[in-house]
Every structure is written in C-alpha cells, then in structure tokens.
ZALUM-586081 format. One line per field, with one value per residue (C-alpha): residue in one letter; x, y, z. Coordinates in steps of 0.2 Angstrom, whole numbers, plus 5000, padded with zeros to 4 digits. Each point is the difference from the previous one (the first is absolute). Layout:
type = A ...;
xx = X ...;
yy = Y ...;
zz = Z ...;
end
This chain:
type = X X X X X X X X X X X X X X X X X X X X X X X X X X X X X X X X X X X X X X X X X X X X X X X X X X X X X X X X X X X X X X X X X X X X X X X X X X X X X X X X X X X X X X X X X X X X X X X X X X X X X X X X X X X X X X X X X X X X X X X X X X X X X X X X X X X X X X X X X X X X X X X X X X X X X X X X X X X X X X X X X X X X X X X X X X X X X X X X X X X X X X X X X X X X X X X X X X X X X X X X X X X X X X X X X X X X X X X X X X X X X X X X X X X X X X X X X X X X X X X X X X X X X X X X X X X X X X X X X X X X X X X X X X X X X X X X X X X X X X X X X X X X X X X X X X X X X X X X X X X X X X X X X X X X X X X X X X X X X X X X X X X X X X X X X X X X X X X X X X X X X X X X X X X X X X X X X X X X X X X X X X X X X X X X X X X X X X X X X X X X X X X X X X X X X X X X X X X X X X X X X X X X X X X X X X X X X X X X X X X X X X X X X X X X X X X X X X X X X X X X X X X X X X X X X X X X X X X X X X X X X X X X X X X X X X X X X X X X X X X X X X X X X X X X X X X X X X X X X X X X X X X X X X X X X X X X X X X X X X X X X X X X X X X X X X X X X X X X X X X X X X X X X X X X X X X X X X X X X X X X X X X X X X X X X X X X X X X X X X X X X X X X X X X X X X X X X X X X X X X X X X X X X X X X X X X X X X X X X X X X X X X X X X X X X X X X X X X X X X X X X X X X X X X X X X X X X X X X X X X X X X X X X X X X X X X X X X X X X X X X X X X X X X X X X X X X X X X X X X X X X X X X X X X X X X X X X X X X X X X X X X X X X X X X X X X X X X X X X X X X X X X X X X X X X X X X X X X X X X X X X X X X X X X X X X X X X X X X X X X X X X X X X X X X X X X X X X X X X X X X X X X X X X X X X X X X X X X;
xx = 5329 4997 5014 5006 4999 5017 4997 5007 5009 4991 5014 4994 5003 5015 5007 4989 5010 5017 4998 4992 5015 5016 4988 5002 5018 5005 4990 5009 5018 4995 4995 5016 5013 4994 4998 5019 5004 4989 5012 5018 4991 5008 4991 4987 5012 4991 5019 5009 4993 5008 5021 5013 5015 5017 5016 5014 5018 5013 5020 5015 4999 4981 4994 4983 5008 4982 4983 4993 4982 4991 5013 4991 4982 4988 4983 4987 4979 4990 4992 5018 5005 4995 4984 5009 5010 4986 4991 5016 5001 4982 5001 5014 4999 4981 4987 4986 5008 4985 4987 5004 5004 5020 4996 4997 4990 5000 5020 4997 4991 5009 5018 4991 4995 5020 5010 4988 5004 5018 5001 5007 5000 5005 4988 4995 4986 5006 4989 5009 4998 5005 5016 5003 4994 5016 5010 4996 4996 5006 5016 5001 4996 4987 4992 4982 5000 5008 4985 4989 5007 5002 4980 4997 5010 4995 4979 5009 5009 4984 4989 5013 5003 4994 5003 5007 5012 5005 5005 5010 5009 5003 5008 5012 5005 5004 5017 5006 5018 5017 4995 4984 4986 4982 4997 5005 5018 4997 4997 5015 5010 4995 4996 5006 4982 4991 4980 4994 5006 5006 4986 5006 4998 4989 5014 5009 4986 4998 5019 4998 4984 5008 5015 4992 4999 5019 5008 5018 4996 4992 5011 5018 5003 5006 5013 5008 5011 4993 4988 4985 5012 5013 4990 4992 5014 5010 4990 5005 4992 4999 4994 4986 4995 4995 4995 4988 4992 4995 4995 4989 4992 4999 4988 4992 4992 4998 4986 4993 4999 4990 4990 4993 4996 5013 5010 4992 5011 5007 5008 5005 5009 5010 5003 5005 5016 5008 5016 5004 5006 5020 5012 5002 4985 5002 4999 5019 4998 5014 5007 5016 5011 4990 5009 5003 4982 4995 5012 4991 4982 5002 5005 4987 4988 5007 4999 4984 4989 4997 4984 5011 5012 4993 4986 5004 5010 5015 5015 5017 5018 5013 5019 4999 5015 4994 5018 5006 4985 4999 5020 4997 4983 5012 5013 4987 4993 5014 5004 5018 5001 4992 5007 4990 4986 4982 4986 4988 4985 4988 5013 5010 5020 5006 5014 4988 5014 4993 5009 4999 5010 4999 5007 5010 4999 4982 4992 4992 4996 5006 4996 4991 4998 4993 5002 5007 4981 4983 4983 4987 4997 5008 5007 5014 5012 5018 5010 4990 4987 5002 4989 4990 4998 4988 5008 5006 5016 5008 5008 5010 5017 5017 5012 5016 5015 4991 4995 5020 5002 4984 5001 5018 5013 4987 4998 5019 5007 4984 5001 5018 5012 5005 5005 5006 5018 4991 5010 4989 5006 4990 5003 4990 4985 4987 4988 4993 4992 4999 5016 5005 5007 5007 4989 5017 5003 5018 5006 5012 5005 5004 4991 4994 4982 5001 5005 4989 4984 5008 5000 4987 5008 4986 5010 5004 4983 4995 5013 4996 4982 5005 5012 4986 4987 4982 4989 5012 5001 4980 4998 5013 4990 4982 5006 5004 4983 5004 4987 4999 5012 4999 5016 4991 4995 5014 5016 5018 4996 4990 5021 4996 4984 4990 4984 4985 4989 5010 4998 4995 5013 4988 5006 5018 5002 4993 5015 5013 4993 5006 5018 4998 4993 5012 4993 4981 4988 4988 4983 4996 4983 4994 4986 5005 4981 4983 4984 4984 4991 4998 5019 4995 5018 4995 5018 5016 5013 5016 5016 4999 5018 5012 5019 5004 5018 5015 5006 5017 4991 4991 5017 5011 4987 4998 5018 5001 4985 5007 5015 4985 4998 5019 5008 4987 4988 4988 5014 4985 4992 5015 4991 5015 4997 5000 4989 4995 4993 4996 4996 4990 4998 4988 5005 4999 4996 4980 5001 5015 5001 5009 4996 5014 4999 5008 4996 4987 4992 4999 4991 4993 5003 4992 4999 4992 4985 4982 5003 5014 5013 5018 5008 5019 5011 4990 5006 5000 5016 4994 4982 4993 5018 4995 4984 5005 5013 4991 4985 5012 5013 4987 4987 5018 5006 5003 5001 5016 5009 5003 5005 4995 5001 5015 4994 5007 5011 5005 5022 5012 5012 5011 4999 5005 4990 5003 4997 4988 5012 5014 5016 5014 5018 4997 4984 5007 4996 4989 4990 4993 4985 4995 4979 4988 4995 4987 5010 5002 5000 5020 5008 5014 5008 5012 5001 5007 4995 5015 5014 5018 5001 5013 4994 5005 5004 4994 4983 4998 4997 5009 5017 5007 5017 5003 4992 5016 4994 4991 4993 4992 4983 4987 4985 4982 4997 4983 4994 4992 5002 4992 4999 5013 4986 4998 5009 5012 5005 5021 5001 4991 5013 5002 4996 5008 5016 5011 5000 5007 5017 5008 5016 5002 4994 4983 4987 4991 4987 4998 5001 4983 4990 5008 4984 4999 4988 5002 4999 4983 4996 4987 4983 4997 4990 4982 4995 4984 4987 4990 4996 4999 5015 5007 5015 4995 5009 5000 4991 5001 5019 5010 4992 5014 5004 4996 5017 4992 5005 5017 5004 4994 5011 5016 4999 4999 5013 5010 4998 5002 5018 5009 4991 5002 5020 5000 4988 5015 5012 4990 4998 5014 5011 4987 5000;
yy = 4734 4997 4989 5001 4987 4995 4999 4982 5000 4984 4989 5002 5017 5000 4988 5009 5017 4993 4991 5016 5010 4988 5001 5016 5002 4987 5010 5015 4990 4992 5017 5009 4986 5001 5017 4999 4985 5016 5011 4995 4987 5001 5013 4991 5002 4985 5003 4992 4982 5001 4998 4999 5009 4990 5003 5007 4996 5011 4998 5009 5015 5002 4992 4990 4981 4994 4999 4983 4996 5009 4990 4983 5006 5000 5005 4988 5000 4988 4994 4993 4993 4982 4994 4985 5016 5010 4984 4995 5020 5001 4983 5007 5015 5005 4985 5014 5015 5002 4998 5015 5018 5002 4991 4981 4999 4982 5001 5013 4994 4984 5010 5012 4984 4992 5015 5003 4984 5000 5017 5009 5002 4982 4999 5011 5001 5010 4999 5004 5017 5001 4995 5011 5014 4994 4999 5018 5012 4990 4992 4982 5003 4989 5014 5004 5019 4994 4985 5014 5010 4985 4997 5019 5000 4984 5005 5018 4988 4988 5015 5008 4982 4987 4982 4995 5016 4996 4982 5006 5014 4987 4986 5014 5007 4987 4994 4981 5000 4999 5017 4994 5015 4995 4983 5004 5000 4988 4987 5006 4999 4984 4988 5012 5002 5014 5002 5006 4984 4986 4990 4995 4987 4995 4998 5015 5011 4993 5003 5017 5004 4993 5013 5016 4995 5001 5003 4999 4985 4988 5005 4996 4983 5007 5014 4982 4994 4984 4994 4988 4984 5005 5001 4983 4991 5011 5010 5014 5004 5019 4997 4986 5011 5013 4990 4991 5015 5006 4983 5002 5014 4995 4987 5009 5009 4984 4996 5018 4999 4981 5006 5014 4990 5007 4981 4984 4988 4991 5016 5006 4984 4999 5019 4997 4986 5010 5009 5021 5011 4998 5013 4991 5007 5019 5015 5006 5018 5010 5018 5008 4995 4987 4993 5016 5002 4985 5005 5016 4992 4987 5013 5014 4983 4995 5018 5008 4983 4997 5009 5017 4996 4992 5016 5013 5009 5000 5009 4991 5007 4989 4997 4990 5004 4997 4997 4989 4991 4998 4993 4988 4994 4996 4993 4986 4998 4997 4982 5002 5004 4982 4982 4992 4988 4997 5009 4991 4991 5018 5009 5009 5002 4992 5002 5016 5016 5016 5016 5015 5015 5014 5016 4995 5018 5001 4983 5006 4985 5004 4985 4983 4984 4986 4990 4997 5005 5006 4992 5005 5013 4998 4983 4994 5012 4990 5015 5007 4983 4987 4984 5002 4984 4996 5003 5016 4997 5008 4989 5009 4991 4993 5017 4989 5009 5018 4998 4999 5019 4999 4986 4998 5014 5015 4992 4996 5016 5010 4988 4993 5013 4991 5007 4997 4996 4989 4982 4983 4983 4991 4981 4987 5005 4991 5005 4984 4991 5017 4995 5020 4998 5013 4998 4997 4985 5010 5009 5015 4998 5018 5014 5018 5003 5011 4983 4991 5011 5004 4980 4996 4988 4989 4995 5016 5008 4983 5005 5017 4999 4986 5012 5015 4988 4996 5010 5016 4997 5001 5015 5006 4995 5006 5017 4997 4996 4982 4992 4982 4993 4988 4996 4985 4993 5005 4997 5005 4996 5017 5008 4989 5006 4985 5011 4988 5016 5008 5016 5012 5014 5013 4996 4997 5018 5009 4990 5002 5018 5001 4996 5014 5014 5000 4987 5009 4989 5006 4991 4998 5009 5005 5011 5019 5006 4997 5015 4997 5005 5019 5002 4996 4991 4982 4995 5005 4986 5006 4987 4987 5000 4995 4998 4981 5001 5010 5012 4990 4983 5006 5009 4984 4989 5011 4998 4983 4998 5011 4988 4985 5011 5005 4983 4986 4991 5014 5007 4999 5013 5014 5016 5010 5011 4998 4985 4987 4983 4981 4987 4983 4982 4988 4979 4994 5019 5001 5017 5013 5019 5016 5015 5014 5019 5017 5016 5003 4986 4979 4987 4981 4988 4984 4984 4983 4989 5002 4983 4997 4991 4997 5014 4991 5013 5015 5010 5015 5008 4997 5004 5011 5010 5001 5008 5011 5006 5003 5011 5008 5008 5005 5007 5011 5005 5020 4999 5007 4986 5000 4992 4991 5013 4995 5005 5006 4985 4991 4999 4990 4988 4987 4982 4983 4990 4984 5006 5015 5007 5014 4993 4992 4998 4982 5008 4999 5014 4989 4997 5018 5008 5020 5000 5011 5000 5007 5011 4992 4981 5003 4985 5004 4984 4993 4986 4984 4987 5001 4991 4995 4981 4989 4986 4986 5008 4988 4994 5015 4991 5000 4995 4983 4997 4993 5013 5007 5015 5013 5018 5013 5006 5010 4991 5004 4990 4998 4988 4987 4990 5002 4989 5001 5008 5015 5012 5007 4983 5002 5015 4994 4993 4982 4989 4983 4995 4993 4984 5002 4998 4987 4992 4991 5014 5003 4988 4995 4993 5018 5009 4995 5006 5018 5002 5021 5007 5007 5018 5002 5004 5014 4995 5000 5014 4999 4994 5011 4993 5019 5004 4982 4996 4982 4998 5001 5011 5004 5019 4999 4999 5004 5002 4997 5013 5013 5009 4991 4983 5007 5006 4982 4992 5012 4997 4983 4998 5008 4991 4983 5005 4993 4985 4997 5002 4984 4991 5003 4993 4985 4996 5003 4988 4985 4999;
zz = 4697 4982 4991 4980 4990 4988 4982 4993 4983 4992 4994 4980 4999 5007 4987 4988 5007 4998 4982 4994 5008 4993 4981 5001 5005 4987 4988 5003 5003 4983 4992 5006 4994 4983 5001 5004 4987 4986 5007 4990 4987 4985 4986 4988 4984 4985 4994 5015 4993 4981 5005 5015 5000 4995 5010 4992 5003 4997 5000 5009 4988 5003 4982 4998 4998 5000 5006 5010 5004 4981 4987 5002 4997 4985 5002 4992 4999 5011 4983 4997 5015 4997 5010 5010 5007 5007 5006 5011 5006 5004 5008 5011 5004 5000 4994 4999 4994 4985 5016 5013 5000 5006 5017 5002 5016 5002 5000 5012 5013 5000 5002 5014 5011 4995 5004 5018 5007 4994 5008 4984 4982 4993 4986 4987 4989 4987 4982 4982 5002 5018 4993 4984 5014 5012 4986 4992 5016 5017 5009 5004 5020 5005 5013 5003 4994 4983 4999 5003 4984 4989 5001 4997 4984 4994 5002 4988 4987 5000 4996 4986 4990 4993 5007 4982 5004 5019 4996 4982 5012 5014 4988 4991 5017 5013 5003 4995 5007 4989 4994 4990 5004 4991 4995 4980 5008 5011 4988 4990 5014 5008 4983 4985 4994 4991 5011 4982 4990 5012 5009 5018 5010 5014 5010 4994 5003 5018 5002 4995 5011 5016 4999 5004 5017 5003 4983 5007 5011 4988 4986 5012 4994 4984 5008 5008 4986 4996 4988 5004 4991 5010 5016 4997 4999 5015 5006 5011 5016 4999 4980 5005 5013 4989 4986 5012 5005 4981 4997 5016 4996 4979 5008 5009 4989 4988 5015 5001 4982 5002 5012 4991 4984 4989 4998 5003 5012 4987 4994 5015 5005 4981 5005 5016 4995 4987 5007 5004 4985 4998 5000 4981 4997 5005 4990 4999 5009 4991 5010 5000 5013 5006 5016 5006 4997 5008 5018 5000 4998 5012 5013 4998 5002 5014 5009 4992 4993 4981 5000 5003 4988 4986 5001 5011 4988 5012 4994 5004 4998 4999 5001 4983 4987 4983 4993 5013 4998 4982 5002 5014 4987 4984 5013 5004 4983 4992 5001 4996 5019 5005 5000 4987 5004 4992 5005 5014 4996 5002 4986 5013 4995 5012 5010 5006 5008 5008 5006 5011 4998 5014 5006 5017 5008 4996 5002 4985 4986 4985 4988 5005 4986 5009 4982 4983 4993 5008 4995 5015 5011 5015 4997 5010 5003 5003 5005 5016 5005 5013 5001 5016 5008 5012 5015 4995 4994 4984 4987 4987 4992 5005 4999 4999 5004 4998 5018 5005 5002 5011 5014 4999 4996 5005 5017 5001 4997 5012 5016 4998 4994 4986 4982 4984 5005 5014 4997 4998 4998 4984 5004 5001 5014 5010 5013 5007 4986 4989 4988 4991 4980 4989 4982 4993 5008 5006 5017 4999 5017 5012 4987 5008 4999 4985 4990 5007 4994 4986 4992 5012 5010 5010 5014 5006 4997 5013 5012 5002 5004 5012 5008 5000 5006 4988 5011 5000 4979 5000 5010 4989 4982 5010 5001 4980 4998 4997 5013 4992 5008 5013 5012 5007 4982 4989 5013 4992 4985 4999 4996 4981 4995 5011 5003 5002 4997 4986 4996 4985 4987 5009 5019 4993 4992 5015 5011 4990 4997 5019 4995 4988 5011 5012 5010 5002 4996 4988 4996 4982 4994 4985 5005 5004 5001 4997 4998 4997 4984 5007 5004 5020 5005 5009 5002 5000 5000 5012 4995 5016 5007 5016 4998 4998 5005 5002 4986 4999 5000 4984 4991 5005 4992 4985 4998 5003 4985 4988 5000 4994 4983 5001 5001 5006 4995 4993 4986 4988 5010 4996 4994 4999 5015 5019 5005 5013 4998 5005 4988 5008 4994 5010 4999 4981 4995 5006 5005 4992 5005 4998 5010 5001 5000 4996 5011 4987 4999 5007 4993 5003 4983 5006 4987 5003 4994 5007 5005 5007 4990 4995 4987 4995 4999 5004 5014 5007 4992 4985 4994 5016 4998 4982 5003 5014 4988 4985 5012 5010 4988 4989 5015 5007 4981 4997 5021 5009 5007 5019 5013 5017 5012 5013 5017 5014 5008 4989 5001 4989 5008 4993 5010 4999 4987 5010 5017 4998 5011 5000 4988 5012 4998 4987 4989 4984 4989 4990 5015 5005 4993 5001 5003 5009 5019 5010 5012 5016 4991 4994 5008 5013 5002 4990 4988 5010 4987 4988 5009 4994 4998 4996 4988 4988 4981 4992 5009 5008 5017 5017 4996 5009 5003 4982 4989 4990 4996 5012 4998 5011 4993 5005 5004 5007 5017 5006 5014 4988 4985 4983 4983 4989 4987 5007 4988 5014 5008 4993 5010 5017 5013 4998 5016 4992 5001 4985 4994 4983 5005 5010 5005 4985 4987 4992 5007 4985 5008 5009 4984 4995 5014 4993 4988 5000 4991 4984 4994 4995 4982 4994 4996 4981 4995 4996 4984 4995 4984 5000 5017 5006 5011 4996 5013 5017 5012 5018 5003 5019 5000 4986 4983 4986 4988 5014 5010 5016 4991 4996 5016 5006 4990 5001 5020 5001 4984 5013 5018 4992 4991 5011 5001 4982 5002 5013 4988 4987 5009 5005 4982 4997 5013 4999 4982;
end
C-alpha cells in the first residue's frame, strides 16, 4: 500500500507569510484611519490664518459692554520685529524652521520612539507652522486623528506661503497671556515698548519667546498682588511659586538661545540674573467696567480654557447692570469715602475698598469693584478673590461683627427657638481662658436679643454661639455659602469676626442675600448664557439654590437688622426706605465692613489695606455705611419702595424685657417690650424674676435692724452676683446686708466703702477736619450722635437714679 507524503511549511516563509500579512493589515488600518482623520478635517481656507474671533460680553439688557481677546492686538511686519526676537522664537520653538517643509522629521522621530515607550502622547513635535495650523483650524486635543490633520494642513499652508510669511502670521497670532495677542502687544503689554521703535532686551525677548508655551501659566506671578521688591523681601509662597516658574522657563530659553549661537555665554549669564517684568512695568489695559470684566473673564477661563475665550468668538450674556456698576465705581473712587493715609510704595491709594452689589431673589450680580482704580487686566479682584494657600485653604479677610447674623443669631433663632425679645445677660464673660469684652469697655447687663444686634454687643453674640454650639453655627454659615470657617481653628471667637480664613464682599452678599430671600439661598453668578460665534447655546447658567433656613429665621433677622440702620450702629446707612444691615470693625480697625440689603437689592462694602494695618477711627458705621448708602439710594432712586415680605408665622406678642418671659404680677410697665415671634416660640411661662424686696433707702441694701428708713422695691433676682458696672446693677436684688447704719448712727468708716458709680456722661461728639475723623468713637457699640448712643445714655441715666440720690445724701451727712 502506497503512503503520502506531508508537505512541511519551512519556517522563513512562514514568518515571511505573517510580516507580509500584518504589513498589509497595518497598511490598510493606516490607510483607513487617515482616510477617517480626511473625512472631518477642517476645509483648506488661506483666510482662517489672518485673525481669531474676540468674545463679546453683553449686559442684563442684552448690550455689547465689550469685546476680550482682539482689543490688545496690533499687527506688525516680520522686518519690524526686532532680530534678538526672532532668534529667541526660532531658538524655541523650531531651530530649523528656514530648513524643512512644515514637518521636522528629526523632531519627529525622536517623539514617535518617546511617546512608544511612554505608552502615549507626551511629546510633541510640533514645527512653527504646526502651531499657527492648531491655532487657526484645530482644538487643543492631543489625539492621533487631530495629529493626522495638523500635518496635512501644515504640508497646504507650506505650499501657499512663504516662510517670511508663516513666521510674520505666527508672531501676530499667538497668545502671550494678560490679554496680549501678537508680540507687538505683547511687548506693549509686558515692558511698555513699541516693536517698531524700542529695541528689547536679550532677556526681554527670552521672556517673551518662553510664554507661548503656557501664556496664562508663566504670566501668573503678576495676577498675585505682589511685585518682585515686595516678594524679595517677603515673599509669598503662592507668588514665588509662579514667579519661579516664569523665571524657569525665561532661562530656559536663555540656553536654547546659547545653544543655538544666537548669545554667547556671557550674555546668556548677564541675561539670566536680571529679574521678570513688574506689574510697574505693564501696559495699563483700559475697558468699561473692568472688574465685572475681569469676574466674567476669569470664569469663562476656568470652564472653556483661554484659547476659546480669548478667540473662539464666544458670545456671553451677563447679569451686569451698567447703573449700579458705574455708582458702586465713583463710590470707590472717590476718596471722600476712605480714611485718609498715603499711597503705598507701588502708587496704590491705600486703604484699597471693593464692593458687590446683588439681586437676593436672583443670585444675579449686579455690580463688582474689587478697587479704588484698575491698571491690568485681570489684576487682583478684592471683591470676589481668596488667597489659595498650599494646602487648599482660602484666605480672605477678618468680617468683624458682619459675621454676627451668621454663626450666632441665625443659628440661635433656627436651632434654639430664640427671638428678638429672647433675653441675655451682657456681663462680664469667660469661657475658660477665652475672656469676652464689649468694644465699649461697658456692660448693659439683661438686654433682649434685638439690643444686642442692634449695638452689637460682643458678649452676647459669644454666648449665643456657645449656647447653639460652633459646629451647628458652621453648618449653619456652609449652607450661606460661607465655607472658610474652621470650628476647630477659630473656636468662639468665630461670634466676633475671628475667622482665620476670612472671607471676601462676594460670599458675604450671597449670605446675607439669604436673609433677604426669605431664607433661600441663592448663589451669586454673573453669567446667564454663553453661544458660540454661530448662536449654538454652550451654557445656560440656572441660579444654584437650597433653602438655608426657615422663612421666620430670615423675617426675624431682617427685623432685628433693620433696627442696625434704625437706631444702631449703622444710622449712616439710613436711606430713607425699608432696610437692613450690619456694620463690622476688626481689632485696631484692620478690616471694616458694611453689607445690608433692601428687597431689591444687598450689597458687600469692604474697607482695609493690602497689608494689613491699623485704620484709627475707621469703622464700619462710618465709611462702608457711607458707600453703601451713597450706591444704594442712587442704584433704588425712581424705584417704588417696598417692604420685607412678612411671611406666614410670624405673631406679635408682648413679654417681659428682663426675663424673655410672659409679664408677671411685679413687671413694671417699663419693663415689657412688644417684638415678633416665630409661632410656636411665644413663651408660656411667666416672668418670676421681678420680686418684691424690702431694702435699706438709703444704700439700697438688705436692711439690718438699725437702718431708719426702709422701702419695698421691685427688684430683679437672679441666682448670681454681677459688678456694680453693669448698667442695670441698682435694680438687680441686692445679696449684701447693710452696714451703713449701726447702733450708734452712720458709721463713717462704712460710708466710704459706699463708692457707686456715677451716671455716665455722653461721649463728646466727633470732631471732623474734612472727612478725617479726629475724636475716636466706639462703632461696635454705640456711636455718639447716633439715636443708638441716646438711647444708651437715656437707659442708663435711668437705672443709676437712684443711685445718685444715696450719693446725695452721702455727701451731704459726711460733709
């Protein structure tokens, strides 16, 4: 029987098979990507290379306010552009762009094998042109298919232009940061130099060629707030970040520039020492509105990238009102409205003030001045910008007593029940170690709630966030959208204003907006919608909200507030129709605030220096409540005027002022008060602390057996003892016997421990040179001249009447 043989596959063809079958495959693979990368590659247009497209920003009414991203360009010829420019570009970017055709294959290659064994795209090798053809046809992705196009258009632009033309279109097109497009305006921006008359320097031009990389990046340090001197000698360590990075990247190419033969070493070392460009040395950038501008900017940035803003033609609506906005901007201009001080070492008035003025139902932001002037694009903006330190955290400024209504009488009257007519005692306090005074040096002893915030009495503010507990009060300010504080950090004295992270006018309009609205938190915006060129809508901005607290918490505290402008310590804030607001002074007058609101309308006044300093008599009754005034009755004149909006709840009931409770049988008529309650919080009990007591007439004491003369009084009985400086201490029941009188008469030796206070006199009013206050005066408690200070004065003329008729007849037997 015959037997087959089996044919062998020799091992080289096989492998000869397979290579032949993956060349093929990858050929085709290769063929249909690109075929698929043609498919929705931009259309060859020459045009597309000449201009971007600006964004434009419009108001509330729909109105062009202006355009960003084309105002800061001026074309200019490559044979003016100065040659120690080009050399540091070509240097930089592509060292032999006069040598190839679009492609650099020795950039190429050397990316290919990189991005392979780092299993991605990390490097690129993009020429001159490569970049002007990103810029004018593609998207930022870093994606294979958009490589694939790039390469296609350049090999079109490299057949169409000249390289003299590429490199002219590439200079006048790229983006510098602050706003600069094409170096002409970047070297007006940046050194306040004209390409076609002003030589720069080596290290100029390095500086210059080094940004493109990262525009916004490298050019950071001078959107910080500090300029190199001031770094130098403190430097600040978000600001010497940034500055080192430039400075990095400035010397980088310095090397590149070395290393191609442009600069000898010598040069590149002189180069390499001299410091970045100043803020001093900027281009001022003028636009309408500009901080409103500036917020806007720094938003769409942060969403869609500079590259889209600055020239994707972006259309942007806004809640920007130009009247509100051009009152808040002479408001902080005018230096009538500041204590006067010199202007810092850089020419900045100093103290510096910013503002934010919102609507509360809306969240929308009406007006934003983060300054008394505006030099630079996007410069610091004092009304809406933390500090970001390097652990994350936010540092803004002290609020002072702005931050009351927040952490201590919001979360009082939500979590406790507690009202206006809610009763305190203001006597000397300590928690522990942590020792609680009144700014007036004074104590008023048992005052309701209503009092208290009205002359913004520190002890009680302390002892009602002590009662509510710190972390309830921050839960309480988060859902304001006041998330700096820290309970662990700030402890009790968080009820005075003692935030370690501060905060900014823009967060503190937005909370008290919450007061406003009936308790709905609303949060600020200023962006309503933003289309691209064609009209396509991107974005539509809904008002982010969540109700904050009660509607009764939010009435009782609007109540409580208009009596501040009414009667307290914010008088100078009066605009004639209903309105509600909190004045703030920090220790030694760092930090002074207003921020109050109408239904129409709140807003944030904020006063201090950039660095921190004393401001003697400044506070924040006085020039914050000025400003507010001035941009508020103005912004609301022609308007109806209305009212809060009472809502359902809220009842009237009359209680003891001493007690908070119900009026017993011994209130005196003096001692009641008529305030609103949230229904349900009505006390039910009666008032126990007014007692009939038999004392001694003439000390006032429990009577021994020898005191001639003995009355029946009224008296308050609580179980402890206070000073006799609180203001109420002649009508508190006395716990000491007698010792006046004796078996033999007056006991001389007795009489002198009988030292009463006296009745206290008015503070003297304030003396005033212009606008300059001469005569300090107390704004956390009682200003004088204000009906607060009267009403101060009336009451405690009052309680120490009697007082004074014993010191009469002291006098009077002894001399």
């Amino acid at each position: 029987m015959a037997t087959s043989k089996r044919r062998r596959l020799r091992p080289g063809r096989l492998v000869f098979l397979i290579m032949a079958l993956i060349f093929i495959v990858g050929t085709l693979a290769s063929a249909g990507y690109v075929a698929y990368a043609v498919s929705d590659m931009p259309a060859w247009n020459p045009s597309a290379l000449e201009n971007s497209l600006p964004t434009a920003i419009y108001d509330k009414d729909g109105n062009l306010v202006t355009r960003i991203g084309s105002e800061n360009r001026e074309p200019i010829k490559l044979a003016e552009v100065p040659q120690v420019v080009k050399d540091a570009f070509l240097a930089t970017e592509d060292d032999r762009f006069y040598d190839h055709y679009g492609i650099n294959f020795r950039s190429l290659g050397r990316a290919l094998y990189r991005n392979v064994i780092a299993g991605g795209i990390k490097e690129g090798f993009s020429t001159i042109t490569m970049q002007l053809v990103k810029m004018s046809y593609l998207s930022p992705e870093r994606t294979l298919k958009r490589k694939i196009q790039e390469i296609l258009l350049t090999l079109q632009v490299e057949r169409y232009f000249t390289k003299d033309e590429i490199f002219e279109m590439y200079l006048n097109k790229i983006y510098f940061g602050q706003g600069a497009y094409g170096i002409q305006a970047a070297a007006q921006t940046y050194f306040g130099k004209d390409l076609k008359t002003d030589q720069l320097t080596v290290e100029e031009a390095a500086f210059l060629a080094g940004l493109p990389q990262a525009p916004s990046t490298y050019s950071s340090y001078l959107n910080d707030g500090e300029s190199v001197e001031e770094a130098g000698k403190n430097p600040d360590e978000k600001y010497q970040k940034h500055y080192d990075l430039a400075l990095n990247r400035r010397n980088t190419v310095l090397l590149r520039m070395r290393e191609a033969g442009k600069i000898t070493e010598e040069e590149r070392a002189a180069a390499a020492a001299k410091p970045l460009p100043t803020r001093e040395q900027m281009k001022p950038i003028s636009y309408p509105y500009p901080y409103f501008v500036d917020y806007v900017t720094e938003k769409l940035i942060q969403k869609y990238g500079a590259d889209m803003v600055y020239k994707g033609g972006l259309k942007v609506y806004t809640t920007l009102d130009p009247k509100v906005q051009k009152i808040a901007e002479a408001a902080l201009a005018n230096p009538k409205n500041f204590p006067s001080y010199k202007p810092d070492k850089n020419g900045l008035p100093q103290p510096q003030g910013a503002a934010v003025f919102m609507e509360p139902g809306t969240g929308y932001l009406r007006a934003i001045v983060g300054g008394r002037q505006h030099k630079y694009q996007r410069e610091l903006n004092r009304a809406t910008q933390y500090q970001i330190l390097k652990d994350g955290r936010k540092i803004g400024r002290q609020p002072g007593s702005v931050i009351k209504p927040i952490v201590a009488y919001g979360p009082a009257i939500e979590f406790k029940g507690m009202g206006p007519a809610s009763v305190i005692d203001d006597v000397p306090t300590s928690f522990g170690h942590y020792t609680v005074k009144n700014d007036s040096g004074s104590y008023r002893g048992l005052i309701t709630m209503r009092t208290a915030l009205t002359h913004s009495v520190n002890v009680v503010a302390v002892k009602l966030l002590n009662q509510v507990g710190i972390s309830q009060a921050v839960k309480f300010a988060n859902g304001l959208g006041i998330t700096t504080l820290d309970a662990n950090r700030d402890g009790l004295a968080m009820a005075l204003g003692g935030v370690s992270s501060g905060v900014v006018p823009l967060d503190m309009a937005g909370a008290y907006g919450a007061f406003a609205n009936g308790g709905v938190y609303v949060q600020p915006h200023a962006i309503i919608k933003v289309e691209k060129y064609d009209g396509t809508v991107l974005d539509e901005f809904k008002p982010e909200q969540h109700r904050a607290m009660k509607a009764t918490t939010a009435y009782l505290i609007t109540d409580m507030l208009k009596s501040v402008i009414q009667s307290g310590t914010g008088t100078r804030a009066n605009i004639g129709r209903p309105a509600a607001g909190k004045t703030g002074t920090t220790d030694d007058g760092k930090d002074i605030w207003f921020v109050g609101y109408t239904p129409e309308l709140v807003g944030a006044v904020w006063i201090g220096h950039d660095t921190p300093k004393p401001m003697n008599r400044a506070y924040g009754g006085i020039y914050p409540a000025m400003i507010w005034r001035e941009v508020m009755s103005k912004s609301l004149a022609g308007l109806p005027v209305r009212n809060f909006t009472r809502p359902p709840g809220i009842v009237t009931a009359t209680v003891d002022s001493k007690s908070g409770l119900l009026p017993g049988p011994n209130t005196p008529p003096d001692h009641t008060v008529t305030d609103l309650f949230a229904q349900g919080t009505v006390p039910t009990e009666v008032d126990n602390l007014h007692q009939v007591m038999e004392v001694c007439a003439i000390t006032g004491e429990l009577p021994n057996e020898y005191c001639p003369d003995r009355i029946t009084k009224v008296v308050v009985k609580l179980p402890y003892q206070v000073p006799a400086s609180v203001a109420d201490f002649a009508i508190r029941a006395p716990v000491k016997t007698c010792t006046l009188h004796t078996a033999n008469g007056i006991d001389p030796a007795a009489a002198e421990k009988y030292k009463l206070p006296t009745t206290p006199q008015p503070e003297p009013q304030p003396e005033t040179d212009g606008n300059k206050e001469t005569k300090p005066i107390g704004e956390d408690s009682w200003l004088p001249g204000t009906t607060g200070f009267n009403n101060l004065d009336n009451e405690v003329k009052k309680e120490f009447r009697k007082a004074a008729k014993v010191k009469e007849y002291l006098r009077d037997r002894f001399n």
